[in-house]
Each structure stands twice: as C-alpha cells, then as structure tokens.
NUNU-44645 format. One line per 2 residues: number of its first residue (from 1); their letters; for each residue x, y, z of N, C-alpha, C. Coordinates in Angstrom, 3 decimals. Layout:
BEGIN
NUM = a = X:Y:Z:X:Y:Z:X:Y:Z ~ ...
% end
This chain:
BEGIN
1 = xx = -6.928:25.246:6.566:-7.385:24.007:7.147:-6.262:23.436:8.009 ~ -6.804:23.238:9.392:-5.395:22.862:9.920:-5.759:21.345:10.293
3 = xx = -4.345:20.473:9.793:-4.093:18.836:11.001:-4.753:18.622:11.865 ~ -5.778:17.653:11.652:-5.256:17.158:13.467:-5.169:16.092:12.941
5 = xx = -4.947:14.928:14.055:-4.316:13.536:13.835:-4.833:13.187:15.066 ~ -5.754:11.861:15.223:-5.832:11.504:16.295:-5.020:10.028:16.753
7 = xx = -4.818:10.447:18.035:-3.575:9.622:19.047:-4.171:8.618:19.837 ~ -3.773:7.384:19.723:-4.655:5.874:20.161:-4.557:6.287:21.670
9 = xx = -3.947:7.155:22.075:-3.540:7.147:23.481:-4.497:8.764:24.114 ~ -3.999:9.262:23.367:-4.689:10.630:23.618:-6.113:11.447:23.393
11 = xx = -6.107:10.701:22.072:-7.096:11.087:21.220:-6.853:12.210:20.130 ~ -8.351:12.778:19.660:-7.847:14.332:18.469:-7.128:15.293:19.043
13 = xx = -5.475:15.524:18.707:-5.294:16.796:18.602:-4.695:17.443:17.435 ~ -4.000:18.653:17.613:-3.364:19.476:16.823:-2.421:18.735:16.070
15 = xx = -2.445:19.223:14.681:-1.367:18.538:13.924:0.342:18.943:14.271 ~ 0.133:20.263:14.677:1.658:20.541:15.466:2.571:19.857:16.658
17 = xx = 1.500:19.374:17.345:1.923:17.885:18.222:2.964:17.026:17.725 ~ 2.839:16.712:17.003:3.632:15.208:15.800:4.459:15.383:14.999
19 = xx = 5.145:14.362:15.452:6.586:14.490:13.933:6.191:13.718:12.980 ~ 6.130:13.715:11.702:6.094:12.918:11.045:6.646:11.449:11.037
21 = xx = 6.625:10.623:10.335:7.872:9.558:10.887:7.851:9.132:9.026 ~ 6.976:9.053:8.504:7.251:8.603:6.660:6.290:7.710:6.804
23 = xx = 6.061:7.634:5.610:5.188:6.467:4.669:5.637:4.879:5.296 ~ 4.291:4.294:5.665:4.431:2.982:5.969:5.048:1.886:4.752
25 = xx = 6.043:1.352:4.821:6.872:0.734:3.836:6.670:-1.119:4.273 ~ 5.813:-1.589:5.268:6.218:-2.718:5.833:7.475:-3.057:6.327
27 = xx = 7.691:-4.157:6.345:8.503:-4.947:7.432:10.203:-4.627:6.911 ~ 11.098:-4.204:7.778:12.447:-3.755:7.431:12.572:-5.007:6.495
29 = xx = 13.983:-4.815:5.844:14.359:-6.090:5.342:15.175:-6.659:6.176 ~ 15.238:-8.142:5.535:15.910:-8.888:6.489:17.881:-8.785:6.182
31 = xx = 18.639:-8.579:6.858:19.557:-7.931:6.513:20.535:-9.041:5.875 ~ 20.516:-9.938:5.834:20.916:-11.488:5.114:20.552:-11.256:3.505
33 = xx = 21.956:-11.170:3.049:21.783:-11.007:1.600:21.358:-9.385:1.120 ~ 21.481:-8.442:2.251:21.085:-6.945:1.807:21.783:-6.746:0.923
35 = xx = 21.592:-5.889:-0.041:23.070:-4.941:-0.448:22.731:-3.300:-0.247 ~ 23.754:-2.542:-0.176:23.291:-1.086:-0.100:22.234:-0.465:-1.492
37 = xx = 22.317:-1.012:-2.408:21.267:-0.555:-3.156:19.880:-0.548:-2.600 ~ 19.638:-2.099:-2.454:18.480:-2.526:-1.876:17.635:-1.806:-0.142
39 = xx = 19.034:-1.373:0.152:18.647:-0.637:1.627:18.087:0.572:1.379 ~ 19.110:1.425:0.286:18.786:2.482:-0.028:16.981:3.045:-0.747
41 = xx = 16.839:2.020:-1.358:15.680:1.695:-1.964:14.407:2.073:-0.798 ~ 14.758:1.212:0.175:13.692:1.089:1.285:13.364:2.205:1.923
43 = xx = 14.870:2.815:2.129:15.105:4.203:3.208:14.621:5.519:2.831 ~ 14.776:5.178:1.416:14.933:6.834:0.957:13.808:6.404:-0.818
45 = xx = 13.341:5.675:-0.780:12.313:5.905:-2.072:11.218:5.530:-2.045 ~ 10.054:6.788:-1.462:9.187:6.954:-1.157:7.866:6.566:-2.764
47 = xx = 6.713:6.364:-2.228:5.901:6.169:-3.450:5.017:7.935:-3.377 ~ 4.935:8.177:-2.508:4.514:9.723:-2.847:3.151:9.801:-3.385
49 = xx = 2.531:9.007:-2.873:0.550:8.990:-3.213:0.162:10.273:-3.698 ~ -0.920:10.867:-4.662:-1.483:11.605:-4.182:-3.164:10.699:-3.911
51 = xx = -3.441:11.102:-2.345:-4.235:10.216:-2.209:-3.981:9.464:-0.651 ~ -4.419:8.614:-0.724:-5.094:7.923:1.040:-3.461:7.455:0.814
53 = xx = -2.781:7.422:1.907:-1.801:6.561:2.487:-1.501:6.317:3.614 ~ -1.116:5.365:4.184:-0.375:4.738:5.211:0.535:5.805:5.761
55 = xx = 0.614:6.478:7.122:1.862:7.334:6.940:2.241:6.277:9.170 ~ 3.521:6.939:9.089:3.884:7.034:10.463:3.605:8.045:11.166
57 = xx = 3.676:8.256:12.619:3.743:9.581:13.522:3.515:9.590:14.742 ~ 4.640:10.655:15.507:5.218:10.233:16.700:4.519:11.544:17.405
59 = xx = 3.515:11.110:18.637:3.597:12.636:19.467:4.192:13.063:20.548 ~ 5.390:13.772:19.713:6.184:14.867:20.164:6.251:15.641:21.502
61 = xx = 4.216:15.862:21.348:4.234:17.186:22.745:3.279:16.397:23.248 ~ 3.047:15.167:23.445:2.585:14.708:24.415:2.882:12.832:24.875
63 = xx = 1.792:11.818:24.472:2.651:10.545:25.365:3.700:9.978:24.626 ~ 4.013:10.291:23.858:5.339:9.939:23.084:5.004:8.256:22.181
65 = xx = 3.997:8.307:22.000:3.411:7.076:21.353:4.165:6.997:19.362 ~ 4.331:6.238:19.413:4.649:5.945:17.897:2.990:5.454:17.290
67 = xx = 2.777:5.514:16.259:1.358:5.042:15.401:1.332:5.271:14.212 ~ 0.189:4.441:13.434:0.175:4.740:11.593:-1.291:5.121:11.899
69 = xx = -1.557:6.042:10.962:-3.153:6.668:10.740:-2.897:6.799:8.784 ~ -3.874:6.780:8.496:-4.496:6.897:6.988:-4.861:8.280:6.930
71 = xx = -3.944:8.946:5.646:-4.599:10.426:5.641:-4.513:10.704:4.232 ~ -5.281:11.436:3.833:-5.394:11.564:2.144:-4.235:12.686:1.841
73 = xx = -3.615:13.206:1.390:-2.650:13.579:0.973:-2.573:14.981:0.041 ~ -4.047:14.607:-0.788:-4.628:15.882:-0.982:-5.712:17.169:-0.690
75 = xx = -5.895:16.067:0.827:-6.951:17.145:1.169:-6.074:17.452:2.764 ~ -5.144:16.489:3.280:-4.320:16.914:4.282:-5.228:16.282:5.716
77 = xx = -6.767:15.126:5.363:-7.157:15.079:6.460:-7.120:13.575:6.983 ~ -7.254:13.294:7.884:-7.022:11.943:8.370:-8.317:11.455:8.082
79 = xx = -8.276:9.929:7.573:-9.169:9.164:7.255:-9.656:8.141:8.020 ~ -10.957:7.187:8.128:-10.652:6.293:9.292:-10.159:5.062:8.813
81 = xx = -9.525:3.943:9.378:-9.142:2.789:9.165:-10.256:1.646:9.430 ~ -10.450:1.149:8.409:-11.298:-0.181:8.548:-11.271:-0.804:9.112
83 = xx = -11.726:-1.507:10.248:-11.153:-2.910:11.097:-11.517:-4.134:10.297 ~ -10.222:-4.997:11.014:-9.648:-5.639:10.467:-10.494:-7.202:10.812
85 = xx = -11.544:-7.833:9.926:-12.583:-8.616:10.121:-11.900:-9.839:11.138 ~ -12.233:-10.345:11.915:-12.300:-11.314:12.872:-12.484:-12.395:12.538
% end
C-alpha cells in the first residue's frame, strides 16, 4: 500500500514527495521561564498514537509548502479533516 498525502497547493500525490516534519505538538513554548528539561520534553517526546494523528509535512519534490494532514498510523492512510464550524 503506498502514501499519498494530499498538498493544499498541489493536490494527491506520492508519498515519496514529502519529508516528514513530526507530530503536531501546538504552539512552541514561550521561551520566558524555559528550562532545558522542559524544551527537551517538547522537541524530542513524541506521543506515538497508534491511530489518527496530527502529523507535519513538507513537499520536498515539489511547491515546497509546509502543512498538517490527519493520517491513521495504522493503516498508513490519510484521513480527512473536519472543518472547522463557522
């Protein structure tokens, strides 16, 4: 079963297109009062779903767009995103 991922800019393509970028974590922290624990925390400790998550991803081989898409984790396929009520 292969990737695809579709691109707000491009549309469906190949999952080989894209770099990953990681799991959507929200908003950096604010660096007032950080300590390196707390950074480390953010940077590097992932929740590791199995299941629908939030991910990042950058395409690589084409408009160079950054974006988050929803993809289940155990089946490897992209899911759609709900819009967001008005």
């Amino acid at each position: 079963m292969a990737l695809t991922i579709t691109c707000p800019v491009c549309g469906k393509r190949n999952g080989y297109e894209f770099k990953y970028g990681g799991e959507e974590k929200g908003p950096r922290p604010e660096e007032k009062d950080l300590n390196p624990q707390a950074w480390c925390e953010y940077v590097h400790m992932n929740k590791c779903v199995a299941g629908v998550q939030e991910e990042w991803w950058f395409h690589k081989d084409g408009c160079g767009s950054w974006f988050t898409i929803l993809r289940d984790t155990t089946t490897n396929l992209e899911q759609e995103k709900k819009e967001a009520k008005k």
